[in-house]
Each structure stands twice: as C-alpha cells, then as structure tokens.
N, C-alpha and C positions, 0 to 999 in steps of 0.2 A: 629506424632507418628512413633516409628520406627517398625522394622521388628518382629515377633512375633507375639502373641495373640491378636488378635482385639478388642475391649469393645464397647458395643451399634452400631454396625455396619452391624446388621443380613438382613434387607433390601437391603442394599448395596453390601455385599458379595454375598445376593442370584442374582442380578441381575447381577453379571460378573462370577457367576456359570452358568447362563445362556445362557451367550455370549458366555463363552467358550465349551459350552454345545453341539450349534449352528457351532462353527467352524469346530468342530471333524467329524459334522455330512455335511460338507462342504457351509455352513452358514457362511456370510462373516455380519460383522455390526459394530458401531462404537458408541464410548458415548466419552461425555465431564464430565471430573468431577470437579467441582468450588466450591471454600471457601476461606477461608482467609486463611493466616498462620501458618499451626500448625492444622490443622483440620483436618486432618486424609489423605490428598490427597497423598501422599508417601506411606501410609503404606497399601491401597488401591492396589495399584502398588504391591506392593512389595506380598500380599495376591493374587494378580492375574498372577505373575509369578510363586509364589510359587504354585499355582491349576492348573497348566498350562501343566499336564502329558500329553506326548506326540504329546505337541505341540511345534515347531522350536518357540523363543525366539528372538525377536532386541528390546533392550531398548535404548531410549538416553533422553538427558534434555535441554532444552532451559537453552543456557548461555547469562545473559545479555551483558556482554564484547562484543562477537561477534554477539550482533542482528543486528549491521552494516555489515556486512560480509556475503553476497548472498551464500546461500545453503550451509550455514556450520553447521549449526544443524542438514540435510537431510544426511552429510557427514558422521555425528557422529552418526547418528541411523543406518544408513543403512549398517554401513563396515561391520557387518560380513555378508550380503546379497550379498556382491561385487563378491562374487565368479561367482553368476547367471548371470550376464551381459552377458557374452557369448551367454545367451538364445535370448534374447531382437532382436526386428529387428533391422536392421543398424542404421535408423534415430534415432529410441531409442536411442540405446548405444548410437551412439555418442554425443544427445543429454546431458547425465547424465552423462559420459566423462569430458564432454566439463566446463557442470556444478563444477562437484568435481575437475577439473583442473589436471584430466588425462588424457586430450587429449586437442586440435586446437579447440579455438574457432571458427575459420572462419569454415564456413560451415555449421555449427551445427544448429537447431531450438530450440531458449528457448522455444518455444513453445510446446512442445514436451517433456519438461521434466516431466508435472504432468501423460502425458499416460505413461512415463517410469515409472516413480513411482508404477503404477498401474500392469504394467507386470513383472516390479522386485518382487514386494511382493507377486504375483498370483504364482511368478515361483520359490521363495525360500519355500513359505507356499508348495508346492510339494502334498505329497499323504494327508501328516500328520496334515498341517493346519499353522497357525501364530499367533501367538500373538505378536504385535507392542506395546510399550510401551511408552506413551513424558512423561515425565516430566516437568515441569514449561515453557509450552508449550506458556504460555506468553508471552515469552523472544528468544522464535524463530524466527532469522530473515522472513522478510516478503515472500521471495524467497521459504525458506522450507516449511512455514507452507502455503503458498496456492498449493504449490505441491503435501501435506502432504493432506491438506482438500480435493483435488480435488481427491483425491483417493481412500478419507474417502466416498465420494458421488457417487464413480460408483465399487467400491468392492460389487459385489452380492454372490455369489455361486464359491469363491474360497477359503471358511476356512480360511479369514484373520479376526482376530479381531481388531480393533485399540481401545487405551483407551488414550485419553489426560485427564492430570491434568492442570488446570489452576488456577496461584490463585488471588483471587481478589487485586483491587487498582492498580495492577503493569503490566506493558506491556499492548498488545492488544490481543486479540487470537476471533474475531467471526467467530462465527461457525455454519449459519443458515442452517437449516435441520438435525444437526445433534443432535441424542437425549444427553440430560443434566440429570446429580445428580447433585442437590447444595449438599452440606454437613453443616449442621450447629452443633454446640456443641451437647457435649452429654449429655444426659439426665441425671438429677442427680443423678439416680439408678448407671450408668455406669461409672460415674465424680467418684464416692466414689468407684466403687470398683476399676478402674485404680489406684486412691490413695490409696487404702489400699496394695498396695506395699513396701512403706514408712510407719517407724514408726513416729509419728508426735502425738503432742500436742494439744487433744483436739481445743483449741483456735485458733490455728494456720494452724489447720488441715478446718475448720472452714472457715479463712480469707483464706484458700487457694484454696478451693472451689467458693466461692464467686466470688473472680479476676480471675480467670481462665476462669469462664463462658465457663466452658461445652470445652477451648480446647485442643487435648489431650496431643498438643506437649508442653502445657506451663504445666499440670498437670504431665507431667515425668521428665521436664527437672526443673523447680524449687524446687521441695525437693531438687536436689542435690546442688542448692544454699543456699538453709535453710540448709544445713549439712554442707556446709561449715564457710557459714557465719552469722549464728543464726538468728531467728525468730524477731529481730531489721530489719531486711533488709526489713521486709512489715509493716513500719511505715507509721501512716499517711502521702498521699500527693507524695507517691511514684510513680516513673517515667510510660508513660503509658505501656501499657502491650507490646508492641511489644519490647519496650526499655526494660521492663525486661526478658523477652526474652532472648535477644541479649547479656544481662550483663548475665547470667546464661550460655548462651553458653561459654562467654571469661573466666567468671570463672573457669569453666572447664578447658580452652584451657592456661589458665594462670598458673596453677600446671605443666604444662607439661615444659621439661626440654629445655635452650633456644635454644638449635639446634632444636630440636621437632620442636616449635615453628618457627624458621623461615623456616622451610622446611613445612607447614603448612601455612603460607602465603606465600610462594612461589606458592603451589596449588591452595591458596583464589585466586591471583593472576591473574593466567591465565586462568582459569576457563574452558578451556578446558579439562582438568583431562590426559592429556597423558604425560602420566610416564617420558618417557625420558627424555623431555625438562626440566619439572620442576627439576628432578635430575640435569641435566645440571645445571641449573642456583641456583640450591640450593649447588653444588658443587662450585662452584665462592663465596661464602657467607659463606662457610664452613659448610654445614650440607651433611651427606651422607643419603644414603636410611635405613641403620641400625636404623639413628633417627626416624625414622617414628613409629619404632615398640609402644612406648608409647602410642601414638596419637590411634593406631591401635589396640592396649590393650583395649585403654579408649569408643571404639567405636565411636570416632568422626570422622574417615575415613574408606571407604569399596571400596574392589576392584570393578572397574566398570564396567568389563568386565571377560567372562572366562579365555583369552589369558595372563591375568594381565600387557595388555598395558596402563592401565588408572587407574585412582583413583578416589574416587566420596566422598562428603563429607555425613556424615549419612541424614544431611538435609539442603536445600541450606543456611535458616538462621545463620547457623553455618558459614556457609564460610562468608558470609556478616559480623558475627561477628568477623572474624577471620583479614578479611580487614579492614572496618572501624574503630576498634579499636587499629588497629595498626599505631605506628609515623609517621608522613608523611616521616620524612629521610629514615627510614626502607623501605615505599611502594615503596619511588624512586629509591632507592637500587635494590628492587625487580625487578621492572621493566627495569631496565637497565639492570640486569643479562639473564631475559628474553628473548629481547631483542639479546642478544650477542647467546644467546643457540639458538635461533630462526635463523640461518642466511642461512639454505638452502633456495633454491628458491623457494618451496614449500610451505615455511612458510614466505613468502613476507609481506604478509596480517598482519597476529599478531604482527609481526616485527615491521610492520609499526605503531600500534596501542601501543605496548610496549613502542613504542619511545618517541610517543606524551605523553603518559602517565607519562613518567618517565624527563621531558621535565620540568622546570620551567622558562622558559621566552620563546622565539625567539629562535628557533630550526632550519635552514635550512634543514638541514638531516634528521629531522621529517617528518618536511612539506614537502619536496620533496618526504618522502618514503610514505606517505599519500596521495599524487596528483597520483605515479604510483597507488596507492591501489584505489584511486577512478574511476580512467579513467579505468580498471581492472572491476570492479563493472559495471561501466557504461556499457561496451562491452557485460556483460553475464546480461544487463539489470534489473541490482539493483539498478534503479536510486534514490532510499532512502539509499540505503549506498551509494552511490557514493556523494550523497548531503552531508551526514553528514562528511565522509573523505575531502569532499574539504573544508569543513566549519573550520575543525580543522585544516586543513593545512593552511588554509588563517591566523588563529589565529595564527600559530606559524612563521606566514613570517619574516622574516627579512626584504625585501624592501616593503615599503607601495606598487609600482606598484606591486609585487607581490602578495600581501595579495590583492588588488583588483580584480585582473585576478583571484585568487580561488574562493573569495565571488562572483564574476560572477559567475563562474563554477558552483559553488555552488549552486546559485539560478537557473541556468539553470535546472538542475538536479533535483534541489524539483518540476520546473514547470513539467517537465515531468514526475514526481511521479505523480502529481496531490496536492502536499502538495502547496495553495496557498498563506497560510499566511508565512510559511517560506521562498517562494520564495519571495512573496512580501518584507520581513524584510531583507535580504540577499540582492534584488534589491539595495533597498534606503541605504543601507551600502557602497555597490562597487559605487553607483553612487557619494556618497563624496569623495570618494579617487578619481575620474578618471576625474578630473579637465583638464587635460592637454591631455586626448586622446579619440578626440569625434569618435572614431570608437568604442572602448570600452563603451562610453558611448550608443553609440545609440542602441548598444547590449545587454546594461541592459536595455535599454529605452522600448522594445521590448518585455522585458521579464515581465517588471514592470507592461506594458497595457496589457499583456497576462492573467494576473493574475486578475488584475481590469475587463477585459474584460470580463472571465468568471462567475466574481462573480457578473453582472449584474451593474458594475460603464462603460457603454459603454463613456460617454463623458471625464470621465476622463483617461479612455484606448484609444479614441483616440487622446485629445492633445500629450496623451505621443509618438504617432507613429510620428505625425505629427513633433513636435518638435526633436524627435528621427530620424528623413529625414531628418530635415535642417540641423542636423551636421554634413551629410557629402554628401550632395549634390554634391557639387561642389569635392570632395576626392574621394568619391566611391560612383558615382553616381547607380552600381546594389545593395549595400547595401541599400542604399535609399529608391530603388525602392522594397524592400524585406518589409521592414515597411510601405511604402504608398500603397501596394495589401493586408496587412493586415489590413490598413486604409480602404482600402473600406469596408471592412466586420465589421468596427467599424461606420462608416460611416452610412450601412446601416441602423443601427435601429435610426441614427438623424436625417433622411430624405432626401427628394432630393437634396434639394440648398448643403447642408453637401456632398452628396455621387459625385455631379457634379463636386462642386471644387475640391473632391482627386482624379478624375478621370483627371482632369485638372492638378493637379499636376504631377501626375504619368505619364502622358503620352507628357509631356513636358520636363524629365530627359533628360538628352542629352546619351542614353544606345547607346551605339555600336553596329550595326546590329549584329553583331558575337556573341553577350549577348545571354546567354539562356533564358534571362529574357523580350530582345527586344519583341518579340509576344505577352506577356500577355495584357500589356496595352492596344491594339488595341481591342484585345477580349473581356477584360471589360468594355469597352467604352459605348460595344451594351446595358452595365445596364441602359446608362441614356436614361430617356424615351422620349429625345428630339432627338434621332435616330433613323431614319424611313428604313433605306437599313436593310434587313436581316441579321444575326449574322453567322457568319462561323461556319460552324459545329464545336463540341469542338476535337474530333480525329485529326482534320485540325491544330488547335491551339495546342496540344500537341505535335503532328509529328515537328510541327517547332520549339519547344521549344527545344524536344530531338533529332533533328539537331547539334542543337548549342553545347548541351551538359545536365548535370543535376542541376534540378531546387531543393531547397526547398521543402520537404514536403509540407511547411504550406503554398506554391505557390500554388501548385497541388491542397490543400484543396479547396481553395479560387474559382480557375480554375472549381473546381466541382461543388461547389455552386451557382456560377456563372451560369453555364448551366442548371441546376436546373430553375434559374431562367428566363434563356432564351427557357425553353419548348426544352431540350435535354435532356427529362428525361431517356432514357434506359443507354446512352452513358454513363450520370454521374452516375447512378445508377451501373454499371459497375467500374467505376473509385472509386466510394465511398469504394465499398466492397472490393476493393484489395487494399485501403489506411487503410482501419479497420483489415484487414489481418495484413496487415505488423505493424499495431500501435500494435493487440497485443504479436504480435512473438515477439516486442522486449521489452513489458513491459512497453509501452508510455502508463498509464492511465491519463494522464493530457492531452494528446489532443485527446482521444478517444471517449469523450461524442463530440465532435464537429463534429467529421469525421462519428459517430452513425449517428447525427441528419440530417446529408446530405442520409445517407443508407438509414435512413427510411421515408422521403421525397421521396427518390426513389421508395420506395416500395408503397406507397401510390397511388404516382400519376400514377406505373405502373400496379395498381387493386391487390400488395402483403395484402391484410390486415391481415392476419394472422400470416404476415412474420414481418410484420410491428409492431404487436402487443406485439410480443416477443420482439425484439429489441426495442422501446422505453421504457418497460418495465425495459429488464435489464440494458440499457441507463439510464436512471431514477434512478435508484439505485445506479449504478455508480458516476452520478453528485451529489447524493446527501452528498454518503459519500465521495467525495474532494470537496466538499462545493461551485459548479459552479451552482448559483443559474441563471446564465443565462440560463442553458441547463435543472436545472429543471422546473424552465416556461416552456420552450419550450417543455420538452417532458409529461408535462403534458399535456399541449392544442393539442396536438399531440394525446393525446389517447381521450384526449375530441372527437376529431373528430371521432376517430374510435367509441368510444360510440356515438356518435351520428347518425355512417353510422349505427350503429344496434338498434338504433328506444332506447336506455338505458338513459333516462332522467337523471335518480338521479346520477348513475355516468357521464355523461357529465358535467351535472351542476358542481358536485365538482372537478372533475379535471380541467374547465375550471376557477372555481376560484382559486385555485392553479395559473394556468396560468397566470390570471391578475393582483397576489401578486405582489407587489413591485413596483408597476409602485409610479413614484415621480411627481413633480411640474414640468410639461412642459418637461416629458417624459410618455412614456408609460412601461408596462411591455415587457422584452423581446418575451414573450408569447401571446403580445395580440392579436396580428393578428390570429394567430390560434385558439384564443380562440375565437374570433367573427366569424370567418367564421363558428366553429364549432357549435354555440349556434344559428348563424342563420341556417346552415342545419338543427341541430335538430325542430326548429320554423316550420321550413317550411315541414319537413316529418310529423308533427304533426300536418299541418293545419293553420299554424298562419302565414300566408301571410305577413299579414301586420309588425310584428315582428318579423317576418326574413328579411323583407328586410329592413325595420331600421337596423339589423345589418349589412348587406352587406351594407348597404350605409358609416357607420362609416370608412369601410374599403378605401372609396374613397376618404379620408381625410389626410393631414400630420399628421404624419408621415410616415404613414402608405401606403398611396396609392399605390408606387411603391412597395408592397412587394408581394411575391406570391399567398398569400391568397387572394388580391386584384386583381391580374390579373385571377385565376382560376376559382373561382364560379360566372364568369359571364352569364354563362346558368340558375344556382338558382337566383340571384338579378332580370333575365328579366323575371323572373316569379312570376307574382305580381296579386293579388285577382282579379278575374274578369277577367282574360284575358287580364288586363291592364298592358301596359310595362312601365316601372320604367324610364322618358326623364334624370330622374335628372343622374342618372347612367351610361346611354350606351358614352354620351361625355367623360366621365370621365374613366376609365377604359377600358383595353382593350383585348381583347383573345388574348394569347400565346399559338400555335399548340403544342402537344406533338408528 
C-alpha cells in the first residue's frame, strides 16, 4: 500500500503512536513488522515518518543485489547520521570508517561496529529523538543487520525508535527479543472500502475481492490492470497472485515512454537508488534524467532521500517487476552500463557484481574483479559475502586451476561463516578440479573434515585429515602436520588405538626444528595415556612455538584443548578466552562454537558455573543455527552437568538426552561422555549410589575412557554405597591434578 490513508490498520498505527510517543519523552524501543507482499508493511513506514513531528528522520531498505556486500545497507541508512562521527570515541569511529570504506582497515575492531552503531544513533537522535526506518530489512546484508539488531537490544533512554519491515518467504531477518506485528489482510469492511476508489463492476468488483484476500497492495494496484486490460484478465485459472502482481506493476511501467522505461531498469538494476550512477549508465543507453519525469508522474518512483541523491521505487515489487520482465539483452546492456558508471574505487564492490552480472560465459575481468571484492569482504569479516564472491568468480574462471583455487576460497569462507553445507558442496567441487596439486587438495581435504567434523560425521572428518597428510607428507611436511593436530581432535572421539596412531603419525613428520609447528607434537604426545613423565606446562609449549614464529589458529585451538585435558585448566582457560575474542572480532562464527566449548570447560573445571552457564547457553544457540550438531551434543551435556551440580533433575535428564542424540553403530554421541558423567553426579547427589556409579563405570570403557569426563569424577565413582570402593574403577582410570 502506498503513501496516504491507511484502511483497517488502527491497532497498528496506534502502536507506532506510541513508540513515537515514547521517543519524545526520551524512550528508546524497537518493533519488527512481518507479512507478505503488499500487506501494508511500506505504508506502515511511510505513516510512521509522516507522525514523526520533531523527530530527526534516517530511513534506508534492504537491497537484495548487495546482501553480499558487508555494511552496505548500514551505509545507506545511516549517511545522513555521518555527520555525528566526529562525536563517537576513536575506536568507534574508526571502527564504522573502516566498515563504510572511509577509512584503513588495518587497525580498526569489526567488533566495535554494532557499539558504534549504538552511539551514532544516541548522538544524531540529540535533544529531539530518532526515528530509524529498514525497509525490506530481509535483504540486508548479514553485517548491517546484526550491527542494526545489536543496537535495536541495548537503545534504552536515548529517544531512538527503530521500526523494521520484513517480508515473508524472502531473505532472513531474526530478531529474537525484539517485539513483532504480523500484519495479515484486511478485513473485509476495509478490503471494500480501499476498493471503493475504483469504479468497478459488480462481478468483477466481487472476483476482485476474493483474490486479493485482504491485500492492500494487490487491492490498489489491480484495478489499474482491470482499466487497462478489461475484466477478461481475471479469467479462470489465472497466474498466482504474486505473478499478477508483478504483471499489473509492468503494465503500468509498459505505457511508459521507452527512454522512461529504460532509465527505470537501469534503477531496477542497481538497486541502490543513487541518482548519479544510474544517470550515468542510463546516459550510455540514451535516456537522460528529464525521462524520468513520466515514471515520476505515474508514481512508480519517489525521491529517497531529502538531498535528492537517490531514487526509491514506490514499492520493491515494482522494481522486481521492472527487472524480471525485462529481455535479458536489455539486463546485460544494463549492467555493463553500470558497470562502466561504477569505476571509481569506491564503487569496486558493485562494479565487480555489475560485471558478473552482465557476464554470459567465462569472464576473467569479472572473476578477478569479484576475488578483489571477496578478499575485501573477508578482511572487514563478511565471510558470507566473501563465500558468495568467490563462488561467482570461480563460475566465471577462465582456467579450470583458477576456477579451483576460488571454489577453494570459496569453501574456505562459508566454513568460517559457519554455512556447512555450502562449504561442504564447494569442497567436493574444487576437490575434482585439483587432481594435479596435492597441496590444494589437502587444503580442501581440511576444509571438507572441518565441515563433516562439526556436524558430528567425526570418522569420516578424520579419514579426510588423515588422507589429506599423506598428500603432502613428503612436499610440506608443516602442512601435514597442520591436518594430523587437527587429526587428533578428530581422533579423539574414535578412541585410543585411533588417537595413538595420529600421534605416531604427527610426531614422526620429518618438521624442521626452526618449524613453528616442531613443539606441538611432543606436547600432545602427553594425550596417550601410555605416557607416564609429566606434560610440560602448556605457557612452556606456546613460548617455543612463538619462538619459531606464528602458528594456526586451529593449532592454538587444539594446543588448548589439549591442556584441558592434561589438568592445565587456568592456563587453557586463559588461552580459550583470547582465541574467542579474537574469533569474534573477526566474525569466525564457524569455529567459534569449538573454541566456546574449550572456554566453558574452563570455566567448569575452574568453579565459573555461572560463567559457564551463559556461554554454553549462548554456544548452544550458536551450533545450532550453523547446523554443528557436534557442539550441540556437547553443549548440551555440558549444561546437563550444570543442572545436575544444582540438584535440577528434569532439566539434566533432558539436556542429557539431547547430548546422547546421534550416537551410531560402533560410535557414541559426540556428547556422551558429558552426558554420563553428568547423569551420574545427578545419581549420586540424589542418593543412588549404586546408579551413579554404573554410570561412571561406562566412562571407563572405549571410547570413552581417555576422555576428561573419565579422568575427572574419579573422586564420585570411589564413592560407592556402603563405604565400599568401586576395585573395578581405581585400575582403570586415573586423576588428572588441576
């Protein structure tokens, strides 16, 4: 529905009367408004700027084009707020700088961008207040909108209001804590009097009521196809409603004169709405700005700003209609014009997305302006646009080794999104092309068991390490040894004889004292339990590694858990929480449930339980939405225990079966050990002796044995009914000091 008089929306209006009610009075708060298509969520908006007396004003919209493109929807809402930067503390600014590509990445904290967020809006909202506006808040890359959310969750008492629209089916936009209006159709009272606008034919007026179902943008914008193209056009068996839609919009945009028209999909186009460019490249095509005036008559385009640097279409379906319906020679026209208007450096990004776009075969200059755009992305840690840039650049390679080396990239990049099945699909793609270069391969081999690994296929995550070492053993024996330390940690949930031989393996590389990597292997040697001399403190084993020089991340990870295991709980607990630091400054959510699950191990075994509780918590949440059913076992059995240290039967029990989900034929769940140790404490605070030390006993069994839960509660297993001590037990397991 467009701008003007509202129809059956008095609920709704009175609740962003309210908000803004709230802001004046320096009451800060936020709503999500969700429906489909055409159901009023624009005109919502457009009712809440217009009530908006004396409050500062930033509206912008999620553009599907740039949902690849980190902080470019945050770019577009926030430019007339740019003035206030100056207020922001240093780290701020440069932070959100750094983001909109006003300043030097190096240096800056992505972490730091959603607190900017938060003190730019406190500090344009001023004496007077704010109201923030998204639009199709769906389509906002993932960068703005958790910068956008996390601003939405700690604005209290600075007079900002936020209002997202989101519409269903399309994009993502969650947005838990923040309050929601669905909107659904309008009531028929309000269906008939929006239509009694149009004069219309009984029957027709009737069947027009019916299909619209209450929505209001199909109820305004179809009489004007009934007026053009008579009451035949809703014959039986007609297209579904969104498609006539879309045909009512082009109708429209089809009367318009053909410069109109292609200066009109030049804006469908680029979907950014700034003026210049699209002039630019609608200048190349021969349409000037005067055509627009039609378009502009007919109300399918409004200015989108007050400065009149942009253009906005009356409502996104319009521009979809405006593209899709157009020839594909036209779109490629388009976008090559684009494209060429696009060539400062500032505009690198679109450039590089105009190219691919306008691209129909093997593009080099694409694909290459797409690899700078991803590794760009990557840096200011958009590792989902940086996946999907390399993903289109590998499509448009020219040399197969080319198109391999990006679907690597590529997959590298979704892993560290946390997207596991596009990493995993991206793996097994580069792995057929890279026949000829086992360093490449054992790079994807890595990435492939990374992926398997977290979603709980541990035996098929580690043949891939293990095979992924032998190719290049004898070439690069520290790459090798980079996949067989990630072997151990695949290793350990297949048990000892498994975790022995890659410690045999690893520690038989032929690595070069001078290797940063030479000290690890001695240090995880102490895991097999057929080693009796003391383990070096782990501080001991890092100082010689950063000797040599810099190790791997996902070394350093291993290195922690390791100590973990060896009863170096403060040291690794120490080491966890500045490897979770830095995972999320840079926006690694794909290895951050790992590096969680080591923090809150720490926190356990250092008496944190409350610190503990939070972090598996929001751990847990995290594994579950990138789909690492490895880490939600585990941190579900993880809080089993905590319910259990507080005497909470009903939740221990369920989160400990959660924890033992998934276990297969001649595996266990990656959770079980936790979940037995925890179901025996709760046994045993409860009395049942005999029942908790059955469980502690299972613990002394392969898999299992050598795993922490098996070395820790050997003080509850020796206490058994009666004052009787458990013989079958004390051989068998053994205490690890903390």
């Amino acid at each position: 529905m467009g701008e003007g008089e509202l129809y059956g929306r008095k609920p709704e209006e009175d609740a962003i009367g309210e908000l803004l009610a709230g802001a004046r009075a320096g009451t800060s708060s936020s709503l999500v408004l969700r429906g489909e298509p055409g159901i009023g969520k624009t005109a919502l908006l457009d009712h809440a700027a217009a009530s908006a007396e004396g409050l500062r004003l930033v509206r912008g919209t999620g553009v599907e084009f740039e949902a690849e493109l980190p902080f470019s929807g945050l770019q577009l809402l926030l430019r007339p707020a740019l003035g206030s930067l100056a207020a922001l503390p240093g780290p701020q600014r440069e932070a959100l700088e750094a983001a909109f590509g006003l300043g030097p990445a190096a240096g800056s904290e992505p972490m730091l961008v959603g607190p900017a967020v938060v003190s730019l809006l406190a500090e344009h909202a001023g004496e007077t207040g704010l109201l923030c506006l998204v639009d199709d808040a769906q389509w906002l890359d993932r960068a703005s909108r958790d910068a956008l959310l996390f601003a939405a969750r700690r604005l209290h008492a600075e007079g900002v209001v936020m209002i997202f629209a989101v519409r269903d089916g399309e994009g993502s936009f969650p947005a838990p804590g923040l309050a929601e209006l669905r909107l659904s159709g309008l009531a028929p009272e309000a269906a008939a009097a929006l239509l009694d606008r149009h004069p219309l034919a009984p029957a027709v007026r009737y069947r027009l009521l019916a299909e619209a179902g209450g929505n209001p943008l199909a109820l305004l914008e179809l009489p004007i196809a009934l007026a053009a193209e008579g009451a035949s056009a809703f014959s039986p068996g007609a297209l579904p409603l969104t498609s006539r839609l879309r045909l009512a919009f082009h109708g429209q945009v089809s009367r318009m004169p053909e410069a109109c028209q292609t200066l009109l999909l030049v804006a469908a186009a680029d979907e950014a709405g700034e003026l210049a460019a699209i002039l630019d490249a609608a200048a190349a095509l021969g349409a000037a700005v005067e055509d627009l005036a039609p378009a502009e008559q007919a109300g399918l385009v409004l200015g989108g700003d007050a400065d009149g640097t942009t253009i906005r279409f009356r409502h996104p379906l319009i521009r979809a209609a405006v593209y899709q319906r157009a020839p594909l020679g036209q779109r490629l026209a388009v976008h090559r014009a684009l494209a060429a208007a696009l060539g400062s450096p500032e505009h690198a990004d679109r450039r590089a997305w105009h190219l691919a776009a306008a691209a129909t075969g093997a593009d080099e200059e694409a694909a290459a302006a797409l690899e700078h755009t991803a590794a760009g992305a990557r840096e200011r840690s958009g590792h989902e646009a940086a996946a999907a840039a390399y993903e289109r650049a590998a499509r448009l390679s020219v040399e197969p080794a080319a198109r391999a080396r990006r679907e690597a990239l590529a997959a590298e990049a979704a892993l560290e999104a946390g997207d596991l099945k596009r990493a995993r699909s991206l793996g097994r793609r580069a792995a057929r092309r890279l026949d000829e270069s086992p360093a490449a391969n054992a790079r994807i081999a890595q990435v492939r068991a990374l992926a398997d690994f977290w979603q709980g296929s541990y035996a098929a995550a580690h043949r891939l390490l293990i095979d992924g070492a032998g190719l290049v053993v004898d070439t690069d024996p520290s790459q090798a040894a980079v996949l067989l330390i990630q072997a151990v940690h695949t290793s350990w949930y297949l048990g000892e004889r498994q975790l022995s031989a890659t410690l045999d393996r690893l520690t038989a590389l032929p690595l070069d004292d001078a290797d940063p990597l030479a000290p690890v292997g001695p240090y995880l040697t102490h895991l097999d339990r057929g080693r009796s001399e003391r383990p070096p403190p782990l501080n001991d084993a890092l100082a010689a590694v950063r000797r040599r020089g810099r190790v791997p991340d996902q070394v350093s990870m291993i290195l922690c858990g390791a100590a973990l295991a060896l009863g170096q709980d403060t040291v690794a607990y120490e080491l966890a929480t500045a490897l979770a630091d830095e995972h999320r400054a840079r926006g690694g959510a794909g290895r951050l449930p790992t590096v969680l699950f080591f923090v809150v191990e720490g926190e356990v075994f250092t008496g944190r339980h409350l610190d503990a509780l939070a972090t598996a918590t929001e751990a847990l949440e995290l594994a579950r939405d990138t789909g690492q059913q490895q880490w939600v076992s585990q941190f579900s059995s993880v809080l089993a225990y905590l319910d259990a240290a507080k005497g909470e039967e009903a939740a221990c029990r369920r989160n400990a079966e959660e924890g033992l989900a998934g276990a297969t034929a001649g595996a266990v769940s990656p959770g079980a050990p936790w979940a037995h140790w925890s179901l025996g404490l709760l046994d045993l605070g409860l009395g049942r002796a005999e029942a908790a030390l059955a469980r502690f006993e299972r613990l002394t069994r392969e898999p299992m044995r050598h795993h922490i839960c098996a070395t820790r509660p050997v003080p509850e297993s020796l206490r058994a009914p009666n004052g009787r001590t458990s013989t079958s037990t004390r051989p068998t397991v053994r205490r690890i000091s903390s």
